[in-house]
MMTF fields as JSON, N, C-alpha, C and O atoms, coordinates in Angstrom:
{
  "mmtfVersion": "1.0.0",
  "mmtfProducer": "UNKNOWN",
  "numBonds": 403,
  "numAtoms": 404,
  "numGroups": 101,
  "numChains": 1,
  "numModels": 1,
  "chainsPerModel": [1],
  "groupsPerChain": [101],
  "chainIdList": ["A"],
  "bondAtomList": [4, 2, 8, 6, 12, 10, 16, 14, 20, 18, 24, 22, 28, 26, 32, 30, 36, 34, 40, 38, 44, 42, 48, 46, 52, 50, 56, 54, 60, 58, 64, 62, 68, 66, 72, 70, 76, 74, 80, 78, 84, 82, 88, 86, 92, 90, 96, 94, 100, 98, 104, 102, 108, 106, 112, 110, 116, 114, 120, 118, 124, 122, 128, 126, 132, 130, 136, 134, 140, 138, 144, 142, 148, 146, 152, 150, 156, 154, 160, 158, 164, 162, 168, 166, 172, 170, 176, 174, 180, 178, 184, 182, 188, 186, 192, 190, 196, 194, 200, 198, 204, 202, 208, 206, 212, 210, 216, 214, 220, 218, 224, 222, 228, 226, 232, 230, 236, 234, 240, 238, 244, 242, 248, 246, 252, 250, 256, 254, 260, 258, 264, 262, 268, 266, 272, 270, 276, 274, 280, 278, 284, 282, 288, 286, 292, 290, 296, 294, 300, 298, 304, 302, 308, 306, 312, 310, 316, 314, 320, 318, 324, 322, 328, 326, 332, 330, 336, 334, 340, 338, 344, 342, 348, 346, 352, 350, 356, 354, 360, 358, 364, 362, 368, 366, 372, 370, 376, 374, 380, 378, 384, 382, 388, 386, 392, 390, 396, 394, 400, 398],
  "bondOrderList": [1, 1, 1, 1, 1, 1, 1, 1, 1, 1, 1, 1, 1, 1, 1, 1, 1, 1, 1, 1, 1, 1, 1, 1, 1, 1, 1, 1, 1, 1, 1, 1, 1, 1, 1, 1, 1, 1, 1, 1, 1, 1, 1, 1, 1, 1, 1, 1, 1, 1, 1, 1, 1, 1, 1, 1, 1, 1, 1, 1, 1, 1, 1, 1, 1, 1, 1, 1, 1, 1, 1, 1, 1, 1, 1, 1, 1, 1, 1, 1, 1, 1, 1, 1, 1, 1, 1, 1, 1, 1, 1, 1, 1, 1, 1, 1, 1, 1, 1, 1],
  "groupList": [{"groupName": "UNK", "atomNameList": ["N", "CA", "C", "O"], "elementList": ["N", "C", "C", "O"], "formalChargeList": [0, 0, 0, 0], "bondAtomList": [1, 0, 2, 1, 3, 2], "bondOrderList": [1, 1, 2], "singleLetterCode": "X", "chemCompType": "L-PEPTIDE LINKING"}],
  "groupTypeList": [0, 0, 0, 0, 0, 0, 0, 0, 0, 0, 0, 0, 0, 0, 0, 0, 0, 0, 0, 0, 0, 0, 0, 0, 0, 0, 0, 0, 0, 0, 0, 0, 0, 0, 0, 0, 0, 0, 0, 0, 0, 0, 0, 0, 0, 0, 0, 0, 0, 0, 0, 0, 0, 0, 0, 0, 0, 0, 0, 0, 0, 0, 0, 0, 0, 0, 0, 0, 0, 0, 0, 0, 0, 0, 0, 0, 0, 0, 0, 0, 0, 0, 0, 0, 0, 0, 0, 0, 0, 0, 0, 0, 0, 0, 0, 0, 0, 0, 0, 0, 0],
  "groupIdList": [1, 2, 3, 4, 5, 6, 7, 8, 9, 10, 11, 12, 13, 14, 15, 16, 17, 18, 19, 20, 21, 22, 23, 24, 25, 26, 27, 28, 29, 30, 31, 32, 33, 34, 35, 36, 37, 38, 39, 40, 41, 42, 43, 44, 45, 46, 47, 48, 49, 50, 51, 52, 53, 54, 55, 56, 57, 58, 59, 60, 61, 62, 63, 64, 65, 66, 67, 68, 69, 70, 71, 72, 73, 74, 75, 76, 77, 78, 79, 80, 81, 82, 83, 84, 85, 86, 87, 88, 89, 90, 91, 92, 93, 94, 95, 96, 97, 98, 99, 100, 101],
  "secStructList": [7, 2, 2, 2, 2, 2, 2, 2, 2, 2, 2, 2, 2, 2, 2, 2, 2, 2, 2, 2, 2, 2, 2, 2, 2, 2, 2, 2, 2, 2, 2, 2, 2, 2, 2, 2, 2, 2, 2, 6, 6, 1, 7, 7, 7, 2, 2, 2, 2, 2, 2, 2, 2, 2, 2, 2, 1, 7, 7, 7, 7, 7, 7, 7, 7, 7, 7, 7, 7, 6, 6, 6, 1, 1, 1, 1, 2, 2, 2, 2, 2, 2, 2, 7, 7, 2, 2, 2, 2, 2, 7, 7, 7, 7, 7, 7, 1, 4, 4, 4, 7],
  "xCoordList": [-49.978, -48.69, -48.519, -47.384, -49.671, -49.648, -49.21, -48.269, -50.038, -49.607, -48.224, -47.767, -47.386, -45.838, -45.252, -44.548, -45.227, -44.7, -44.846, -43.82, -45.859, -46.032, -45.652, -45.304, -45.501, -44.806, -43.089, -42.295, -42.748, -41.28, -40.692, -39.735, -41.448, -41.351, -41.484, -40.895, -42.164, -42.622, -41.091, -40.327, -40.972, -39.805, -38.449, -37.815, -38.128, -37.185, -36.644, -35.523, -37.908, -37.73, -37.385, -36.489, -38.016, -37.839, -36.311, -35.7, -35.643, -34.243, -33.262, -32.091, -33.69, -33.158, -33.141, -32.414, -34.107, -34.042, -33.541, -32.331, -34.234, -33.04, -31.319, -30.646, -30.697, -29.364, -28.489, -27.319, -29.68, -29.558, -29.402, -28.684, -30.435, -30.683, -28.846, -28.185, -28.676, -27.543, -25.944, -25.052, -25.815, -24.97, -24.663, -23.6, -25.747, -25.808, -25.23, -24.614, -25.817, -25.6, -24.022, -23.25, -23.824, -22.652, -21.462, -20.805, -21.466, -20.269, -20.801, -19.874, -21.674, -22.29, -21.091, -20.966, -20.379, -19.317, -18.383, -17.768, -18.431, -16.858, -17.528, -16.722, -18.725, -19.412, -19.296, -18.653, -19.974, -19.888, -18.534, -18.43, -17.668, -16.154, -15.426, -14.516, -15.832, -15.263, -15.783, -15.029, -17.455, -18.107, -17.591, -17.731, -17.108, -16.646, -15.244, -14.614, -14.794, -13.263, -13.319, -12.301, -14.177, -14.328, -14.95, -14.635, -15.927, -16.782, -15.333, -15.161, -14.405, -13.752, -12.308, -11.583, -12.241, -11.383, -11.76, -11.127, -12.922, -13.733, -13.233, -12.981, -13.176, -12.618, -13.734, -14.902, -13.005, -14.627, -14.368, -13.33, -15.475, -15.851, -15.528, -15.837, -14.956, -14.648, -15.651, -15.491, -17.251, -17.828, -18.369, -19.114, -18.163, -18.561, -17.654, -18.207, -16.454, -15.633, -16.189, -16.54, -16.158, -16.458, -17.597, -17.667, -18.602, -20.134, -19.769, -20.131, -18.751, -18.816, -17.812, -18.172, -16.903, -15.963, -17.278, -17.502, -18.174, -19.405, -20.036, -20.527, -19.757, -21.122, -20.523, -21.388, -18.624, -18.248, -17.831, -17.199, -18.079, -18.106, -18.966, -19.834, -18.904, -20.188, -20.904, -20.278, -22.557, -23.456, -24.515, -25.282, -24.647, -25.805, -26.921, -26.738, -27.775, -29.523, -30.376, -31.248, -30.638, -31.748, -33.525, -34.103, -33.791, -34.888, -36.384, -36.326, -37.1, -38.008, -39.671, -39.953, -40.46, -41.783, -42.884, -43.209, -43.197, -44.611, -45.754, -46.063, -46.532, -47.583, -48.719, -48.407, -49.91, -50.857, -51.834, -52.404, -51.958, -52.583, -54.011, -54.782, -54.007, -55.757, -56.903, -57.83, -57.027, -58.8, -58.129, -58.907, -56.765, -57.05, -57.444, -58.011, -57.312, -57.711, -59.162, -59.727, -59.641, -61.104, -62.075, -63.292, -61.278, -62.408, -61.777, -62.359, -61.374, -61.054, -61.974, -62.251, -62.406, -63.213, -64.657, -65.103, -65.253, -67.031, -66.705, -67.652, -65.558, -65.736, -65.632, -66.263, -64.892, -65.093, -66.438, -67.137, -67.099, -68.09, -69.613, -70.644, -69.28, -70.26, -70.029, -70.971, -68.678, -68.442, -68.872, -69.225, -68.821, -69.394, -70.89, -71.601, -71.275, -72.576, -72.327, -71.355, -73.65, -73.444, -74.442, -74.07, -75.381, -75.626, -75.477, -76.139, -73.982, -73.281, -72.544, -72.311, -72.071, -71.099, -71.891, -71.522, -73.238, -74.422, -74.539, -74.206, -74.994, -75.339, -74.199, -73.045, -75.131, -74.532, -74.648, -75.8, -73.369, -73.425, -74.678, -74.229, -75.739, -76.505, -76.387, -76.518, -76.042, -75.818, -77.201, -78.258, -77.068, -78.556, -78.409, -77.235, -79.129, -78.799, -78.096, -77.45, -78.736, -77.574, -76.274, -75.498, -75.885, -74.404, -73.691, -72.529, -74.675, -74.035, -74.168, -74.008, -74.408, -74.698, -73.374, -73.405],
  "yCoordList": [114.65, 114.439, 115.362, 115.714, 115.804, 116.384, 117.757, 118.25, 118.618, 119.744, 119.891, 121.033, 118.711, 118.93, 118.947, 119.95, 118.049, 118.156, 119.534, 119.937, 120.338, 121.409, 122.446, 123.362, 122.881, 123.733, 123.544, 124.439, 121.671, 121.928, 122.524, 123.298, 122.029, 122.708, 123.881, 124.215, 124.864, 126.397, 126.74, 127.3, 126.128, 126.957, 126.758, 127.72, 125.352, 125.196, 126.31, 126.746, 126.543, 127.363, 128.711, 129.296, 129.396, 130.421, 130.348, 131.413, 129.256, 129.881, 129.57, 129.941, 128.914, 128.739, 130.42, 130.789, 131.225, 132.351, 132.972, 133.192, 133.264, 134.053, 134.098, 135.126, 132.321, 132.317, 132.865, 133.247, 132.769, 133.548, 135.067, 135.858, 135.155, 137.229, 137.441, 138.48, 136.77, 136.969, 136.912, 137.718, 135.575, 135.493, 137.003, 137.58, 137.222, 138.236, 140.078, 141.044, 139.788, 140.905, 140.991, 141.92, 140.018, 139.729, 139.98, 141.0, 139.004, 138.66, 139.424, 139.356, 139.988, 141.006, 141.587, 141.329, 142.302, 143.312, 142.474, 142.565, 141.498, 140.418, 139.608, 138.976, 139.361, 138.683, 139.393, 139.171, 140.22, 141.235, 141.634, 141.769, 141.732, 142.104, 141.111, 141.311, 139.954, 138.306, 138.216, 138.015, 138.357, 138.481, 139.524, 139.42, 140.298, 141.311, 140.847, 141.176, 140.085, 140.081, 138.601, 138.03, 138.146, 136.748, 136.968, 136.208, 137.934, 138.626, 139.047, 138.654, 139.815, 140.321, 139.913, 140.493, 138.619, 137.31, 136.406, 135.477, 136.786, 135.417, 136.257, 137.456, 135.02, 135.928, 136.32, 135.967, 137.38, 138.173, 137.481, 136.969, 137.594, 137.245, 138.281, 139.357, 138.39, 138.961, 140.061, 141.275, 139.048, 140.032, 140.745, 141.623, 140.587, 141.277, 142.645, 143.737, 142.534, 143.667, 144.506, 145.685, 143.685, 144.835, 145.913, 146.872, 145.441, 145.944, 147.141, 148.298, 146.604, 147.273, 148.815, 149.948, 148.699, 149.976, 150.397, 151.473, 150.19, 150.782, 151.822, 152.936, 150.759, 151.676, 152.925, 153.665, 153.511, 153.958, 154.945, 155.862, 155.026, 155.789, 157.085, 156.859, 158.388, 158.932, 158.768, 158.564, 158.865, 158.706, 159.552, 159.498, 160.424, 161.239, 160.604, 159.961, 160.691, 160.528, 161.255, 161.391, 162.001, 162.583, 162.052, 160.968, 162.853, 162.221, 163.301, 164.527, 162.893, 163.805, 163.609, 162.413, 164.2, 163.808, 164.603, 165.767, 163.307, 163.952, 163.834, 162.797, 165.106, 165.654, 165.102, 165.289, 164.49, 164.487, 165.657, 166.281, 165.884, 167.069, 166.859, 165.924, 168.055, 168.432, 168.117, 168.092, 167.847, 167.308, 165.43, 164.632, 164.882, 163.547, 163.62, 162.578, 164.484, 164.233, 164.6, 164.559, 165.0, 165.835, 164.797, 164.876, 163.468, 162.809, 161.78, 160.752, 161.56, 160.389, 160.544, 159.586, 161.759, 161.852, 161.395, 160.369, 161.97, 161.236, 160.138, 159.515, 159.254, 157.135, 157.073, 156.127, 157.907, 157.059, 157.736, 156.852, 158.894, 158.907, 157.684, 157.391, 157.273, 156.326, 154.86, 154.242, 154.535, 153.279, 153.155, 152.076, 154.584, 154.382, 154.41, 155.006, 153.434, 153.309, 153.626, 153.322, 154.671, 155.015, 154.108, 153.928, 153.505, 152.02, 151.194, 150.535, 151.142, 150.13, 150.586, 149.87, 151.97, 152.352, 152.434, 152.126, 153.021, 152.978, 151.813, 151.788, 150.397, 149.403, 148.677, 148.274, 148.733, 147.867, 146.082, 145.651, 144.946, 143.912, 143.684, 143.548, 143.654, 142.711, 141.333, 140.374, 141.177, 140.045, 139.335, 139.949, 138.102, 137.556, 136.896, 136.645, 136.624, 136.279, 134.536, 133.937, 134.171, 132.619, 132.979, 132.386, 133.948, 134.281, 134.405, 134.532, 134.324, 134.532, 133.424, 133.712, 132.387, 131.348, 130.161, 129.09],
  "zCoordList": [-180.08, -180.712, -181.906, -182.226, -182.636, -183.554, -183.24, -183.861, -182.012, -182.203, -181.437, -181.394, -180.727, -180.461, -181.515, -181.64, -182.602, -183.857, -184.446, -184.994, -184.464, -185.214, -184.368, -185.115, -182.908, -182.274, -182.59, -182.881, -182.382, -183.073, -183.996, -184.02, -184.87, -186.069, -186.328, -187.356, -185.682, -185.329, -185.314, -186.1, -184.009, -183.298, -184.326, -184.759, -184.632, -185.164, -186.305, -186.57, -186.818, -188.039, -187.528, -188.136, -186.372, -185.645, -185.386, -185.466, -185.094, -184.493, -185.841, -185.748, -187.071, -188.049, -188.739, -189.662, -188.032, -189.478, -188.116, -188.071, -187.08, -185.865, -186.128, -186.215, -186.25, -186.577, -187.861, -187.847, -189.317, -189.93, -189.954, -190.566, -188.975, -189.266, -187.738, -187.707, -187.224, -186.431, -187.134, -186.872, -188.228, -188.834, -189.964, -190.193, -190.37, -191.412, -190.512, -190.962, -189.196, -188.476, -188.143, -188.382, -187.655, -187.114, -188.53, -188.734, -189.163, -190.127, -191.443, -192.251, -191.907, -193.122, -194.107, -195.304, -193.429, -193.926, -194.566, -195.629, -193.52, -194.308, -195.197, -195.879, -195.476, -196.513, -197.68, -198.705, -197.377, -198.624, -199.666, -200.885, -198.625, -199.122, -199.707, -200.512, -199.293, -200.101, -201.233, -202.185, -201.493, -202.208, -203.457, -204.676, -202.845, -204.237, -204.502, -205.507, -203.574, -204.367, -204.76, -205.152, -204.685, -205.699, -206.773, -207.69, -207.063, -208.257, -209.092, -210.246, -208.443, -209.174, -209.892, -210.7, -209.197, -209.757, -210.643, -211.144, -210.799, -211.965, -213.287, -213.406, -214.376, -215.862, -216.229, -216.071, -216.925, -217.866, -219.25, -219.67, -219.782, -221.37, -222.185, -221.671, -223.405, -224.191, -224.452, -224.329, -225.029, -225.055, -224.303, -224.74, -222.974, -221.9, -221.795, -221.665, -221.851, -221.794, -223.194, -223.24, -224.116, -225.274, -225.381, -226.15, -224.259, -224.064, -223.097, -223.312, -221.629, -220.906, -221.829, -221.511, -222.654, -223.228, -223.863, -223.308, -224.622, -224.956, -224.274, -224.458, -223.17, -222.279, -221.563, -221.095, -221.284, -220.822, -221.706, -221.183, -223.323, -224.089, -223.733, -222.889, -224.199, -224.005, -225.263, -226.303, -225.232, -226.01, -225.903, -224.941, -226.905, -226.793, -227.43, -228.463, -227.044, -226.863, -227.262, -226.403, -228.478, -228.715, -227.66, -227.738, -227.095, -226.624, -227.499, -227.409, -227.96, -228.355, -228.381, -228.465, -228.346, -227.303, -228.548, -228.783, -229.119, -230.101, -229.315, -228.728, -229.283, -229.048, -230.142, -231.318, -229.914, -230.955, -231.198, -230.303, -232.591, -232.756, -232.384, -232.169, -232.405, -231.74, -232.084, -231.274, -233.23, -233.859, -233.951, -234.474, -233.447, -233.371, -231.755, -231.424, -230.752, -229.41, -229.035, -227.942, -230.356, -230.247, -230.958, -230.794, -232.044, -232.41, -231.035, -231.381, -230.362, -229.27, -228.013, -227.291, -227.811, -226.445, -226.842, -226.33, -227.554, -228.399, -228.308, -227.827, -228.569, -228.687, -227.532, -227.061, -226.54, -224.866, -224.496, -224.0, -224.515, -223.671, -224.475, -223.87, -225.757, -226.319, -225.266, -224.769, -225.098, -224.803, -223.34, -222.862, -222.473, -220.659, -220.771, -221.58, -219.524, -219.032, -218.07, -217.378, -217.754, -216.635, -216.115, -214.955, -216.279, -215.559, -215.004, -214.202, -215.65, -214.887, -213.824, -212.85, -213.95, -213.001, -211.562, -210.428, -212.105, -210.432, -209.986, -208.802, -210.539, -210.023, -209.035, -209.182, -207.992, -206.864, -206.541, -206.492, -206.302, -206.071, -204.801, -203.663, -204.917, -203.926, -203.447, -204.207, -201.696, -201.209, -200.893, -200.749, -200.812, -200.381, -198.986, -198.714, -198.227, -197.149, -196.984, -196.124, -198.514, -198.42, -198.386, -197.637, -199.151, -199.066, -197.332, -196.946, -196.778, -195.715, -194.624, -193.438, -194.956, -194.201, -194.407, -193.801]
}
């Protein structure tokens, strides 16, 4: 009884996302298009409009990219090769044969 219950249930779900992936195939375009013209009937917020005239302004951006100078990248390599073991990087996890029982 158990595994009829759980094949129902298999399947059920199978034709639940089938009817889905069909509805979406089928009717998609007209979803979508309702979807935007109900998006675009809802009121906007004040401050929402005021953000969006912001953002349609133009705005220049300085972007500018500091480089660190050279004797701070020259004392930085000596602290990482102190901090690696190479000990550790060789050593391998050994299994024991309980692990495998």
């Amino acid at each position: 009884m158990k595994v009829a219950n759980t094949i129902i249930k298999i399947l059920t779900a199978l034709a639940a996302v089938a009817g889905v992936v069909y509805i979406v195939a089928t009717y998609g375009e007209q979803i979508v298009a309702w979807c935007k013209k109900t998006l675009e009937n809802l009121p906007k917020c004040p401050k929402c409009t005021e953000e969006a005239d912001e953002d349609d302004a133009e705005i220049e951006v300085e972007i500018t990219v500091e480089e660190p100078a050279a004797e701070e990248a020259a004392e930085e390599v000596p602290a990482a090769e102190e901090d690696f073991a190479p000990e550790a990087a060789e050593a391998e996890p050994v299994a024991e044969e309980a692990d495998f029982e």
